[in-house]
C-alpha positions as CSV (number, residue, x, y, z in Angstrom):
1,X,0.0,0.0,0.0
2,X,1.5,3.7,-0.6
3,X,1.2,6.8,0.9
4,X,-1.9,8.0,-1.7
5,X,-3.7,4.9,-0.9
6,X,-3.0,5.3,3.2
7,X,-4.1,8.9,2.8
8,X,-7.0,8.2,0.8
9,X,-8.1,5.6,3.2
10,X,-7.8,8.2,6.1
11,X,-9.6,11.0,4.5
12,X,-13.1,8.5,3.9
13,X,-12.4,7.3,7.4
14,X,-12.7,11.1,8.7
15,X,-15.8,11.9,6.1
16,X,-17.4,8.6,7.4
17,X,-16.9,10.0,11.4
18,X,-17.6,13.6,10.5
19,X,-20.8,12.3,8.9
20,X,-21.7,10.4,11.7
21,X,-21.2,13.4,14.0
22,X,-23.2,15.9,12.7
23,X,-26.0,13.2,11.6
24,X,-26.2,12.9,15.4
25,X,-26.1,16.5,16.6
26,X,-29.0,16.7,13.8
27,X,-30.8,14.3,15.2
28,X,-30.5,15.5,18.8
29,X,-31.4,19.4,18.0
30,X,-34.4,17.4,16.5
31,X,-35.1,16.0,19.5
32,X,-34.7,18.9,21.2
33,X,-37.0,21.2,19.5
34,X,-39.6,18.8,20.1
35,X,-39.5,18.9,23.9
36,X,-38.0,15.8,24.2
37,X,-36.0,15.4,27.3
38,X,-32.5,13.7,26.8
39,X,-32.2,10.7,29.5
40,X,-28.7,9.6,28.5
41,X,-25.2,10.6,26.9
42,X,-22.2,9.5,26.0
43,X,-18.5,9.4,25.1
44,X,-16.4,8.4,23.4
45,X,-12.8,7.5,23.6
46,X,-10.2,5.5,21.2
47,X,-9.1,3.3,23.6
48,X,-12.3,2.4,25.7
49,X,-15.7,1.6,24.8
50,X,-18.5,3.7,24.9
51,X,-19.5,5.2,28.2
52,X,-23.3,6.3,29.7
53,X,-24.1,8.4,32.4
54,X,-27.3,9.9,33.4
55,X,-28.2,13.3,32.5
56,X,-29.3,15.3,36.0
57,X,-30.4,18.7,34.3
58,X,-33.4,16.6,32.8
59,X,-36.7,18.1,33.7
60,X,-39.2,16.3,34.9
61,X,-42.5,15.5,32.2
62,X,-46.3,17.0,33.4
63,X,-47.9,14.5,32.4
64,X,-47.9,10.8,32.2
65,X,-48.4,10.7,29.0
66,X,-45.7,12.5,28.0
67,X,-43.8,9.9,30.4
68,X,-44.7,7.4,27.9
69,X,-43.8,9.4,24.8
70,X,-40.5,10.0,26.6
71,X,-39.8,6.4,27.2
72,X,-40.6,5.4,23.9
73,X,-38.5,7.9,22.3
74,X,-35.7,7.5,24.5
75,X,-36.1,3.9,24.3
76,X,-35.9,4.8,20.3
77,X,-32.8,7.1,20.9
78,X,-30.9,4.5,22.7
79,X,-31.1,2.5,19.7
80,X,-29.7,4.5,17.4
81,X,-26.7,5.7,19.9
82,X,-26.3,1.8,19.9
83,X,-25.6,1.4,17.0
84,X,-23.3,5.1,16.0
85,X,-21.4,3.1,19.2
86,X,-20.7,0.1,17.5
87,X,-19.9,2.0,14.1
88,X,-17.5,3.8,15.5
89,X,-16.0,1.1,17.5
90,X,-15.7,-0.5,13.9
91,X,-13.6,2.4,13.1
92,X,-11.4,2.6,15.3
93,X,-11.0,-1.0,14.9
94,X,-10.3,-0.4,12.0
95,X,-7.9,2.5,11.7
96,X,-6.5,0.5,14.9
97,X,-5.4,-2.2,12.1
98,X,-4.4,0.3,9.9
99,X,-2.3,2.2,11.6
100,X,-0.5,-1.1,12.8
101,X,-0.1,-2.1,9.2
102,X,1.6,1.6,8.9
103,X,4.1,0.5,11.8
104,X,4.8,-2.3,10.1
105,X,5.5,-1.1,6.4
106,X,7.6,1.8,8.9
107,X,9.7,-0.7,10.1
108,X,10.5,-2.9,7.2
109,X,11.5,0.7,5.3
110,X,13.8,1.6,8.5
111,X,15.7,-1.5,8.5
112,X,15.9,-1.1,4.4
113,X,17.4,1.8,5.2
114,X,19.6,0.7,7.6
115,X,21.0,-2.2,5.5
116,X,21.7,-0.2,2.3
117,X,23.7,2.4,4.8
118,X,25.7,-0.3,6.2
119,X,26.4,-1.4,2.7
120,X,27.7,1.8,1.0
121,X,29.7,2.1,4.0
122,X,31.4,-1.3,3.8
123,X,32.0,-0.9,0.2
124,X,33.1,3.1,0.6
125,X,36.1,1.4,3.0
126,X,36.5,-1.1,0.5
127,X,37.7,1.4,-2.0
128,X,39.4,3.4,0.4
129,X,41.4,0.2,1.4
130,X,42.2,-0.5,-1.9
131,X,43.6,2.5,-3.1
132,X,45.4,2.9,0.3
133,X,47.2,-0.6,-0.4
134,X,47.6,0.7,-4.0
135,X,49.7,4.0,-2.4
136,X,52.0,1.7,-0.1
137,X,53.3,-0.7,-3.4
138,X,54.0,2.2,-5.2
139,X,55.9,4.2,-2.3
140,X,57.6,0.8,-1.8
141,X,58.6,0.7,-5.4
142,X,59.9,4.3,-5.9
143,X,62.1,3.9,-2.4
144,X,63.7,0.5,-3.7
145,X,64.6,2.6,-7.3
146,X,65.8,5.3,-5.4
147,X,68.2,3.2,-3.5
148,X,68.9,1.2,-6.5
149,X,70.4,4.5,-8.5
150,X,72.0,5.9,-4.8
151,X,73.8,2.8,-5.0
152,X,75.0,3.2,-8.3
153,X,75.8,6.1,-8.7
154,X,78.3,5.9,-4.9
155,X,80.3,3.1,-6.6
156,X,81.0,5.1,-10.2
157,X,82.0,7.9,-7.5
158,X,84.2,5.7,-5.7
159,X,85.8,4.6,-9.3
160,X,86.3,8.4,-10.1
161,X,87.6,9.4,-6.8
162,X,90.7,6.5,-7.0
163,X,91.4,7.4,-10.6
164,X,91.9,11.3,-9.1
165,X,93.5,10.0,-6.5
166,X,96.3,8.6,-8.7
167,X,96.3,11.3,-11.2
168,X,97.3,13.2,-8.5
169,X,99.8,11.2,-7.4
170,X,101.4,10.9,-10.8
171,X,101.2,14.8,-10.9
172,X,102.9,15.0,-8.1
173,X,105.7,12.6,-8.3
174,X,106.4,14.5,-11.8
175,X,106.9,18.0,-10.4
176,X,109.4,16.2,-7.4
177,X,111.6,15.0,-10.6
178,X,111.2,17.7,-12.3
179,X,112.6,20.2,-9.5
180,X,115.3,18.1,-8.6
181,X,118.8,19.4,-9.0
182,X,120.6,16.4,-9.0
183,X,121.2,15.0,-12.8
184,X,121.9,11.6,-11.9
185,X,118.7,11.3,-9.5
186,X,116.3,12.6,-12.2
187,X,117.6,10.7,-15.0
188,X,116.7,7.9,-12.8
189,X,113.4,8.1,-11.7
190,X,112.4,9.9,-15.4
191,X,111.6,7.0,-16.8
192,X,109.7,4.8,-14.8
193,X,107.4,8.2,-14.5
194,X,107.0,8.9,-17.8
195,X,106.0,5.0,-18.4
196,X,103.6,5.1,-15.7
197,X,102.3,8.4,-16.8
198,X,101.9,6.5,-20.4
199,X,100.1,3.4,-18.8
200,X,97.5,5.9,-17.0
201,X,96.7,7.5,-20.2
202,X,96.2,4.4,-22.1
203,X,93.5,3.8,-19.2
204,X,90.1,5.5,-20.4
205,X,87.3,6.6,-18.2
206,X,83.8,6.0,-18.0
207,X,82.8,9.7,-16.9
208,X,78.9,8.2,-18.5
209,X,76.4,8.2,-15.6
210,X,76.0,4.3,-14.6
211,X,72.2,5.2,-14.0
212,X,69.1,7.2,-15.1
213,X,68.2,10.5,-13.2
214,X,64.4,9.6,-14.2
215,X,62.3,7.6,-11.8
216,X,59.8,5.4,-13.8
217,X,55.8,6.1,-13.0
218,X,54.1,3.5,-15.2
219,X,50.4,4.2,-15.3
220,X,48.1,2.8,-11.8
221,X,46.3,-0.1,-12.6
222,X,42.7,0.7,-10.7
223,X,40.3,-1.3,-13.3
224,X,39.5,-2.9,-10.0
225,X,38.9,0.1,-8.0
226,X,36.4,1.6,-10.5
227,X,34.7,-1.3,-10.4
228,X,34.3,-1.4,-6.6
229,X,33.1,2.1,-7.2
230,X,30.9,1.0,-9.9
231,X,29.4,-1.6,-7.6
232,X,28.6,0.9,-4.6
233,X,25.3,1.9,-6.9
234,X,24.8,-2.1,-7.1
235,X,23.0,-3.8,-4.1
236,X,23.9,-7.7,-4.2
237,X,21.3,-10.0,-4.4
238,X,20.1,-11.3,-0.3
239,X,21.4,-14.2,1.2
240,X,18.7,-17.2,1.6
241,X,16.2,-16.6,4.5
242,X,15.9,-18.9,7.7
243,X,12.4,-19.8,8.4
244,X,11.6,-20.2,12.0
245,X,10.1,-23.4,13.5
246,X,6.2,-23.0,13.9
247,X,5.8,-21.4,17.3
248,X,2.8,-22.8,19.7
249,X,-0.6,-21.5,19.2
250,X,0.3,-19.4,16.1
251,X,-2.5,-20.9,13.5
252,X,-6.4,-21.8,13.4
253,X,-8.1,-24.5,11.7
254,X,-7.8,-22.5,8.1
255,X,-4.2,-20.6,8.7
256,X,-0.6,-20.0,10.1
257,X,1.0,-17.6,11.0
258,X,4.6,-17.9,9.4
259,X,7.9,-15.9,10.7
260,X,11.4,-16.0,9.1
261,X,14.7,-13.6,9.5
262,X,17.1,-12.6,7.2
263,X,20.8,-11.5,7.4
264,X,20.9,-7.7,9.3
265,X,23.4,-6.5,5.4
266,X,21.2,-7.8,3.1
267,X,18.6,-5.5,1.4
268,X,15.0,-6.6,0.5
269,X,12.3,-5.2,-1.1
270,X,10.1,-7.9,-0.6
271,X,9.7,-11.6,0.4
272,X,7.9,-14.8,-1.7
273,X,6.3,-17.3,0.5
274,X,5.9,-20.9,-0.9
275,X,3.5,-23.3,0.2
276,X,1.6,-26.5,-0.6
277,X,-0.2,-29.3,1.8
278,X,1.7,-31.9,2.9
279,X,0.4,-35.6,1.7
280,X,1.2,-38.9,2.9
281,X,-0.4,-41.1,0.8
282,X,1.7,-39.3,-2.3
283,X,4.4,-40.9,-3.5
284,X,8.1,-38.6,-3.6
285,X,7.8,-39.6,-7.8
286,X,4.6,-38.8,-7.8
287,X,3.4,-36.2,-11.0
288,X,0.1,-35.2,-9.2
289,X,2.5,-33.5,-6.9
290,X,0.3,-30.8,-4.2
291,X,0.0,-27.4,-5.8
292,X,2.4,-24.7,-5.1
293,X,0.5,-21.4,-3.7
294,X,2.6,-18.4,-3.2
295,X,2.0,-15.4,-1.1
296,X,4.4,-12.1,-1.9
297,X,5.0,-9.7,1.2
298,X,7.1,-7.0,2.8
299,X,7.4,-8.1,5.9
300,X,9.6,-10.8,7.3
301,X,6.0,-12.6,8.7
302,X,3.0,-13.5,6.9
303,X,-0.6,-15.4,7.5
304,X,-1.7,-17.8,5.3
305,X,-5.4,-18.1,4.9
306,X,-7.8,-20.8,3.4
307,X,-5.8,-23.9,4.5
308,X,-7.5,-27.6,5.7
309,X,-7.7,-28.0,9.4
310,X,-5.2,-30.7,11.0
311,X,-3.3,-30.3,8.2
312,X,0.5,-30.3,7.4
313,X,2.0,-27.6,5.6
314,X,5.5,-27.3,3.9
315,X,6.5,-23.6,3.6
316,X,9.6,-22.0,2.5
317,X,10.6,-18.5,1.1
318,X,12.6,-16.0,-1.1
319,X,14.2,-13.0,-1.0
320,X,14.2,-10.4,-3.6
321,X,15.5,-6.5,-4.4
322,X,16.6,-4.7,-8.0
323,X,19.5,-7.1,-8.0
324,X,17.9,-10.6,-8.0
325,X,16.1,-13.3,-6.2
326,X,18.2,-15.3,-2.8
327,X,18.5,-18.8,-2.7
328,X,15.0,-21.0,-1.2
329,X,15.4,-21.2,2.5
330,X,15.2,-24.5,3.7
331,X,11.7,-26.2,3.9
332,X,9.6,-26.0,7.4
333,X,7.0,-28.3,8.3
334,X,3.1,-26.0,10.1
335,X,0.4,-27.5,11.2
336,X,-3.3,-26.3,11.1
337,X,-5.0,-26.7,14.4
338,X,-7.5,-29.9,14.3
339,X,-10.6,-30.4,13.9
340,X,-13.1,-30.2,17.2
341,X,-13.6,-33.4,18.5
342,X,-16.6,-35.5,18.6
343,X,-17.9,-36.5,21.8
344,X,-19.3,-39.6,21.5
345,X,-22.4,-39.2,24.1
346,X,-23.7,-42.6,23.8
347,X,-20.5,-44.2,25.5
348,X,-20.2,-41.3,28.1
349,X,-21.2,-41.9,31.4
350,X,-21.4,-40.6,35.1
351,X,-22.3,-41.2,38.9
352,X,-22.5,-38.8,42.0
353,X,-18.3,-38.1,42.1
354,X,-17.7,-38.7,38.8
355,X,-18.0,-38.3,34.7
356,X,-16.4,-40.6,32.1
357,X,-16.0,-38.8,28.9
358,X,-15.2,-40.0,25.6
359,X,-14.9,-39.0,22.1
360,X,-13.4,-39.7,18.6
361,X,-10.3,-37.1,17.4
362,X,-12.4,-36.3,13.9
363,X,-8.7,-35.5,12.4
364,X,-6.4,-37.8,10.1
365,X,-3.4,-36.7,11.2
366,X,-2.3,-37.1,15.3
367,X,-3.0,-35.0,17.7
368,X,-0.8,-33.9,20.2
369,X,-3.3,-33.9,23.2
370,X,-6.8,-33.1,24.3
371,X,-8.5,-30.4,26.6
372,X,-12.0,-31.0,28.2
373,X,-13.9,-27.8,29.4
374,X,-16.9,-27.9,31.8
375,X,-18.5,-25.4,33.4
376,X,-21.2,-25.5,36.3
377,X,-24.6,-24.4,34.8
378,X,-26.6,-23.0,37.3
379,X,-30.5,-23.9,39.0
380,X,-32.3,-21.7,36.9
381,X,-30.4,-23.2,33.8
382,X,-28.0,-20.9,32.9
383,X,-24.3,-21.5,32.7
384,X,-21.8,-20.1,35.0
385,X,-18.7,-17.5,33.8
386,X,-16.4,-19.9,35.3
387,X,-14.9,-22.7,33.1
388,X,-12.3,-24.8,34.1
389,X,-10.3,-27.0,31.9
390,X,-8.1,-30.3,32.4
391,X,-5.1,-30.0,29.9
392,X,-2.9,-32.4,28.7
393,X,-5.3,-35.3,28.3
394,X,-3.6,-38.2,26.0
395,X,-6.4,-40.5,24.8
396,X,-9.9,-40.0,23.8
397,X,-10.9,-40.3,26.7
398,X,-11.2,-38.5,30.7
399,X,-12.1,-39.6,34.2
400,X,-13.5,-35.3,35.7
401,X,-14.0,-36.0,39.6
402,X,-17.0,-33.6,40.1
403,X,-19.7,-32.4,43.0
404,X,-22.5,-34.4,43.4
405,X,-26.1,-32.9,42.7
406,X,-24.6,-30.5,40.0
407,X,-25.2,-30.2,36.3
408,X,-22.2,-29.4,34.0
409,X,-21.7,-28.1,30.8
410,X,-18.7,-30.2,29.0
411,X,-16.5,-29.9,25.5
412,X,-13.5,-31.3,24.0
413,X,-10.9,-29.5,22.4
414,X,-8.2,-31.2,20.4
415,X,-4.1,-29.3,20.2
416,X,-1.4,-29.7,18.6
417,X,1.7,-27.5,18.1
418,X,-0.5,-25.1,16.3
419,X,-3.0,-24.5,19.1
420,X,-6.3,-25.7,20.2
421,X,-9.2,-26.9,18.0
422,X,-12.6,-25.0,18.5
423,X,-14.6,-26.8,20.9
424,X,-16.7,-29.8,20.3
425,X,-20.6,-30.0,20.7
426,X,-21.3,-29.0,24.2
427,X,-22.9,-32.2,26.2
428,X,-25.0,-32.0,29.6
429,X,-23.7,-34.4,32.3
430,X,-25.4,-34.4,35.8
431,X,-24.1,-35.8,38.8
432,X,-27.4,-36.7,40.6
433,X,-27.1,-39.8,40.1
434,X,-25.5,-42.7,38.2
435,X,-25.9,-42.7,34.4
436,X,-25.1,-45.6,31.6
437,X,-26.1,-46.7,28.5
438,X,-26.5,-50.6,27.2
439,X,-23.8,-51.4,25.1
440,X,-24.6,-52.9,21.9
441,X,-21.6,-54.6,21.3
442,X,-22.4,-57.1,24.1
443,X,-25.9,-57.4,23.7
444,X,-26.8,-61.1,22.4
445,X,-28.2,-61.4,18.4
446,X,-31.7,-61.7,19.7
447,X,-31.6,-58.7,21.6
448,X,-32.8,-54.9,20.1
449,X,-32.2,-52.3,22.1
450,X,-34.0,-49.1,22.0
451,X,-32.4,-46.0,20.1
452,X,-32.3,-44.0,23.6
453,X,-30.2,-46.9,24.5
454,X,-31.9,-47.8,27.8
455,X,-34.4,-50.3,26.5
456,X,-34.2,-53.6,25.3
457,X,-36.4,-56.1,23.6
458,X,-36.4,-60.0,23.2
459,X,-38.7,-61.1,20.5
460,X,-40.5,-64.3,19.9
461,X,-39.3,-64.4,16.3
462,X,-37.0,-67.1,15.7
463,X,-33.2,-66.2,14.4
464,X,-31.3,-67.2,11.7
465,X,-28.9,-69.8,11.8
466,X,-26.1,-67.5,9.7
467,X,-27.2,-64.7,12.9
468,X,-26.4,-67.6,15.5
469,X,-23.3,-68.6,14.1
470,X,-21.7,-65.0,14.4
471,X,-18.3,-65.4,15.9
472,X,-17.9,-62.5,18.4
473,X,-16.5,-62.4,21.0
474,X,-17.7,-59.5,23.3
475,X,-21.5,-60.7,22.5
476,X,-23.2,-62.8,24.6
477,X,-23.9,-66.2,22.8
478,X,-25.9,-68.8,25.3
479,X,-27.7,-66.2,27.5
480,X,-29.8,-63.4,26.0
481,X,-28.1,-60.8,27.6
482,X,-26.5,-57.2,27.5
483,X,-24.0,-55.5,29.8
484,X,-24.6,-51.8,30.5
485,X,-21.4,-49.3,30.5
486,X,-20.7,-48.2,34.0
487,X,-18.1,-45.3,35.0
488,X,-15.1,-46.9,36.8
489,X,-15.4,-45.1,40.2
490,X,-14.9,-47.1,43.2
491,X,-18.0,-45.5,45.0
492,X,-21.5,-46.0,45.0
493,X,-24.2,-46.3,42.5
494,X,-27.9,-47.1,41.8
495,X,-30.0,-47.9,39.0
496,X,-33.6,-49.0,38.7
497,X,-35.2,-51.4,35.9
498,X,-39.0,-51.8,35.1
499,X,-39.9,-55.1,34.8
500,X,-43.2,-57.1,34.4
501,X,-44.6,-60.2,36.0
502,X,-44.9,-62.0,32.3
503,X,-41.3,-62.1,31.8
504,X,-38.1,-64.1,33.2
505,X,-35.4,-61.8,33.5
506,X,-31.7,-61.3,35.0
507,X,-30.5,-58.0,36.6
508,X,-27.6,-57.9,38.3
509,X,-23.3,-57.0,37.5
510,X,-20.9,-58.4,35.8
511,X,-17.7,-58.1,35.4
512,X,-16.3,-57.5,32.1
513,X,-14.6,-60.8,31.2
514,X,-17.3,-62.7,32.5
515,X,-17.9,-65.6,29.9
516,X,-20.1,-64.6,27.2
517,X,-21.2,-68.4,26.8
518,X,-22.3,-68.8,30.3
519,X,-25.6,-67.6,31.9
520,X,-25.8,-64.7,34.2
521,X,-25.4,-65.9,37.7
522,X,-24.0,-69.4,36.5
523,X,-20.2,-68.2,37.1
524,X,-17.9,-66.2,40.0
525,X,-17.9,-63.0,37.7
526,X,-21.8,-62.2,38.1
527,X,-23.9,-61.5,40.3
528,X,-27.8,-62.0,39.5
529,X,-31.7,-61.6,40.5
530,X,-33.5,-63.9,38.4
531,X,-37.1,-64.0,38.0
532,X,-38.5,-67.4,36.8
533,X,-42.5,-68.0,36.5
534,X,-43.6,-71.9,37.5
535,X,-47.6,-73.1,37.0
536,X,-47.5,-72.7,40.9
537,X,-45.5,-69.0,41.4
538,X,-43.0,-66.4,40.6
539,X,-40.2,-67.1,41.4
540,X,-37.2,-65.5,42.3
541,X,-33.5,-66.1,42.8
542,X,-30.3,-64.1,43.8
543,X,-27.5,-65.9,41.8
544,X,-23.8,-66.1,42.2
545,X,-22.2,-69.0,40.9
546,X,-24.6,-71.4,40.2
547,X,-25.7,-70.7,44.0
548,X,-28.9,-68.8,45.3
549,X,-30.1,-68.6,49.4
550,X,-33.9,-70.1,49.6
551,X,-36.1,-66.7,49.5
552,X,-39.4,-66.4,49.0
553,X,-40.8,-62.9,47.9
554,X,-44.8,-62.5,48.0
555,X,-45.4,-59.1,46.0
556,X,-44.0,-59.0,42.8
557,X,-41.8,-56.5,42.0
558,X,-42.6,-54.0,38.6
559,X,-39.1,-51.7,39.5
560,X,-36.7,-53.3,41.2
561,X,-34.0,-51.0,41.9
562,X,-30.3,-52.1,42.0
563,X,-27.6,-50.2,44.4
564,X,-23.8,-51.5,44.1
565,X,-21.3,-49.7,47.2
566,X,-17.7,-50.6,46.1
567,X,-16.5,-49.8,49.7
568,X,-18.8,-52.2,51.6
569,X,-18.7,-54.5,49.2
570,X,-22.4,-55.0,48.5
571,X,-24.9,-55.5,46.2
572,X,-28.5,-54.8,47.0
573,X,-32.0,-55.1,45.4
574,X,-35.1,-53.7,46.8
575,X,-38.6,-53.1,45.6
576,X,-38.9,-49.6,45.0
577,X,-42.6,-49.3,45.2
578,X,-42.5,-50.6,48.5
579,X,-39.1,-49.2,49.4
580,X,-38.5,-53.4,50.4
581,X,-34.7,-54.6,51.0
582,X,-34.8,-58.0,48.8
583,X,-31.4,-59.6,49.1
584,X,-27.7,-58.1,49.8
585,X,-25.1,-60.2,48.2
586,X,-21.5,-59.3,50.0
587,X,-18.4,-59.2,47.9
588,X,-15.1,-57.3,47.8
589,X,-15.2,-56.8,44.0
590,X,-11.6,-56.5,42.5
591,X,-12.3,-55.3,39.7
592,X,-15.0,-52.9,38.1
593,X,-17.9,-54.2,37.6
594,X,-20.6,-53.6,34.8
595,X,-24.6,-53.8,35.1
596,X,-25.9,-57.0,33.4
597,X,-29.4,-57.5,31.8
598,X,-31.2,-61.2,30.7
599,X,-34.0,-62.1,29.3
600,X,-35.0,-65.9,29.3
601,X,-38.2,-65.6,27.2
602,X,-39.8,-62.8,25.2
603,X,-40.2,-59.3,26.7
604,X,-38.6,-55.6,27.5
605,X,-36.8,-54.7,30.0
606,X,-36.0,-50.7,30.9
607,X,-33.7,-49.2,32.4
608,X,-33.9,-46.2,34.7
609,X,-30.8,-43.9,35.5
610,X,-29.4,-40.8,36.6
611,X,-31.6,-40.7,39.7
612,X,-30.9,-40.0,42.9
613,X,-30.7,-42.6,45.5
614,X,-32.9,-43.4,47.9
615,X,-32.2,-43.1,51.4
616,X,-33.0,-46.6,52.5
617,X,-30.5,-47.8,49.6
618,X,-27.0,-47.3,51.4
619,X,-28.0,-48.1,54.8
């Protein structure tokens, strides 16, 4: 963006707000020449919302019907103050974002700035090292030259100063003979003179200079200087730019937010971000290769937009100014934040301490961990402001210790390095009492259970043989039975089931390896009330390994309710429409234990859950 279009944008952002201003004192001297009395005003400031205070110079209305009119037209005139408020909140939003976009463009240019500086001054010390080097070869040359002819030109005077020397001499020793006065001593020494004053002659000398007086000054080679001179108008091309590892919560499920640096002398004028999804299934050969997308920037950060959620990213970028385009940093690896979970609610469960929550991740690629949310709601409904949140969960799955006789509010979020997923579909888990659905998976082949998942029905139909001869084996295969999901909390809980005086039935726990081909109450692992109907009587029967105490019960029960205490080790029934004990079986379970539901001829059973206990149950 340049300076016309930031200035542009600025002078429709002051019409818009001058506009707005003097719509509204319009409007209020309209208000005010029709007697209307001004309740409210207000502020406004750039950095806090919009303020009201109440007006005390308001006088009072006559009438009450002009109470009325006044209500409805301030009523009328708090609307439209409403919404000038939230238009000019936008605005400052927005020139808020603008002007940071201004700071940022401001500091890319500064450090621009900066870096070409730093580089005409490296390359103006360059040249002024270079020619300084230059200057210190050539003094070096001139002073060995100049010692070179010094040299010379001592030794030719040495030569000339003996050959005067002995032309002196020879000068000398003539004018000695030639005054002396005796004949026989000069006729003598005459002749050796004048033979040595012959030999001298014949001797010729160099009076030539052995050396030049001119000092040679070939030309300066400085091709290379003008070129460093030549390349101070030149900016080189940026190094390759180091994109930074993806730091935590910096992307959404449709972007990142990318960062890289670059080296503090190279000049850019603007970056070129590469991208394309990361796919495993692709192979490295492959020609359907993920398309390249490319985002071109100023800054050294950048958001992509429109990505896939849970999604791996390879990103790498470029430099560029007038000179050319860096090398490709090397490649990073982003990641999308997930998808929200999905909480699956038929396999969650609860009791008076506790909730069991689990879900399914709803992303292909792993997730580095799970956060559940919950939040109290309160008695009239609502939800409370406070929501706390149990980080760091591992699996798809989480044990919340709650209060008992509250109702929460509870979501999933899924993280990885790129931040939190939105939150799941909000479930409602109560703690009054415990809560379970019949788990399908377990139910025998004859069985249908309800779609709420607490009913289940044994029909009279017979089943086919391919049905029969199913091999699984978490299903019950001999008796017609079910096992219900309980939360594993080593406290207490109760359940009721409505029965009828038609059908043979088995209520009772299990535990979950108890043998699929045995009969409820047959083995050690279950524990059993059995209703069986003889031409005589009903029948009933509190089983536990093949074993039952002789009891005889005279009213039938229609809702037998069922109350297991992991601490005492018991399991009681009772009739709950005549709050009667009916038996107590006493056993220090080991492990969890699941509810268990038979039918041995046709007929429904329902369960009841999520109640409170009865008093009489924990006695």
């Amino acid at each position: 963006m340049d300076l016309y279009e930031i200035g542009g944008r600025l002078d429709v952002i002051a019409e818009e707000a001058e506009h707005q201003e003097s719509t509204t004192m319009a409007d209020k001297g309209r208000r005010e020449t029709r007697g209307v009395s001004t309740f409210q005003r207000f502020s406004v400031d750039t950095n806090e919302s919009l303020h009201f205070e109440p007006c005390d110079d308001s006088p009072p209305s006559p009438t009450g019907a002009e109470d009325g009119l006044d209500v409805f037209i301030e009523e009328e005139s708090e609307g439209e103050i409403d919404t000038i408020r939230n238009q000019l909140q936008g605005k400052v939003a927005e020139m808020e974002n603008f002007a940071g976009h201004l700071e940022e463009i401001f500091l890319t240019v500064e450090e621009n700035f900066g870096r070409q500086e730093q580089h005409l001054e490296q390359h103006y010390n360059d040249v002024l090292q270079t020619l300084s080097q230059r200057y210190d070869e050539r003094a070096a040359g001139l002073e060995e030259e100049k010692k070179g002819k010094l040299e010379a030109l001592y030794k030719q005077l040495l030569v000339c100063g003996r050959e005067m020397d002995a032309s002196k001499e020879l000068i000398e020793t003539a004018q000695e003979i030639y005054r002396s006065q005796d004949k026989r001593l000069f006729l003598k020494a005459v002749m050796p003179t004048i033979k040595r004053i012959e030999e001298f002659a014949k001797d010729e000398v160099d009076l030539t200079l052995s050396t030049s007086l001119e000092f040679n000054t070939p030309l300066a080679d400085l091709s290379d200087v003008k070129t460093m001179m030549d390349s101070i108008n030149v900016v080189p091309a940026p190094s390759a730019p180091v994109i930074n590892p993806q730091m935590p919560n910096s992307a959404t499920q449709t972007s990142l937010r990318v960062c890289w640096s670059l080296f503090s002398d190279d000049t850019v004028e603007y970056y070129e971000l590469y991208y394309r999804p990361v796919l495993e299934d692709t192979p490295a050969d492959s020609t359907c290769a993920p398309h390249v997308s490319k985002v071109k920037v100023k800054e050294t950060h950048c958001t992509v937009t429109d990505l896939l959620p849970n999604a791996q990213y390879e990103l790498w970028v470029t430099a560029t100014n007038t000179t050319g385009i860096s090398p490709a940093s090397e490649k990073a690896l982003y990641m999308t934040v997930p998808s929200p979970p999905v909480i699956k609610q038929r396999e969650c469960t609860s009791c008076p301490e506790a909730a069991l929550i689990r879900w399914e991740s709803g992303n292909t690629n792993p997730v580095d961990s799970y956060t559940v949310e919950l939040s109290e709601m309160g008695t009239n409904g609502t939800e409370s402001g406070i929501t706390e949140s149990i980080v760091a969960v591992p699996t798809c799955q989480c044990l919340i210790q709650l209060q008992t006789g509250r109702r929460y509010l509870i979501s999933v979020r899924a993280v990885n390095i790129g931040g939190p997923s939105d939150k799941s579909e909000v479930i409602t888990v109560s703690t009054t009492g415990t809560f379970f659905y019949l788990l399908e998976d377990t139910a025998h082949p004859c069985l249908s259970i309800s779609e709420d998942g607490f009913t289940m029905f044994y029909g009279d139909e017979e089943l086919p043989i391919s049905a029969m001869a199913l091999d699984d084996n978490n299903s019950f295969t001999r008796c017609v039975a079910v096992l219900g999901d309980l939360i594993p909390v080593r406290g207490r809980h109760y359940w009721e089931v409505e029965v009828d005086d038609v059908t043979e039935f088995r209520i009772g726990v299990a535990s979950e390896d108890t043998e699929r081909s045995s009969y409820l109450g047959a083995n050690n692992t279950s524990w059993c009330m059995r209703h069986i109907l003889t031409p005589s009587r009903h029948k009933y029967e509190f089983l536990h390994n093949g074993w039952s105490p002789d009891l005889r019960i005279t009213v039938n029960p229609v809702r037998i309710g069922v109350a297991l205490d992991y601490e005492r080790g018991t399991l009681s029934f009772f009739n709950v429409d005549l709050e009667q004990h009916l038996h107590t079986f006493h056993c220090h379970f080991l492990s969890y234990v699941h509810p268990c539901f038979g039918l041995d001829n046709p007929g429904a059973l329902t369960v009841h859950n999520c109640i409170e206990a009865p008093e009489y149950a924990f006695i």
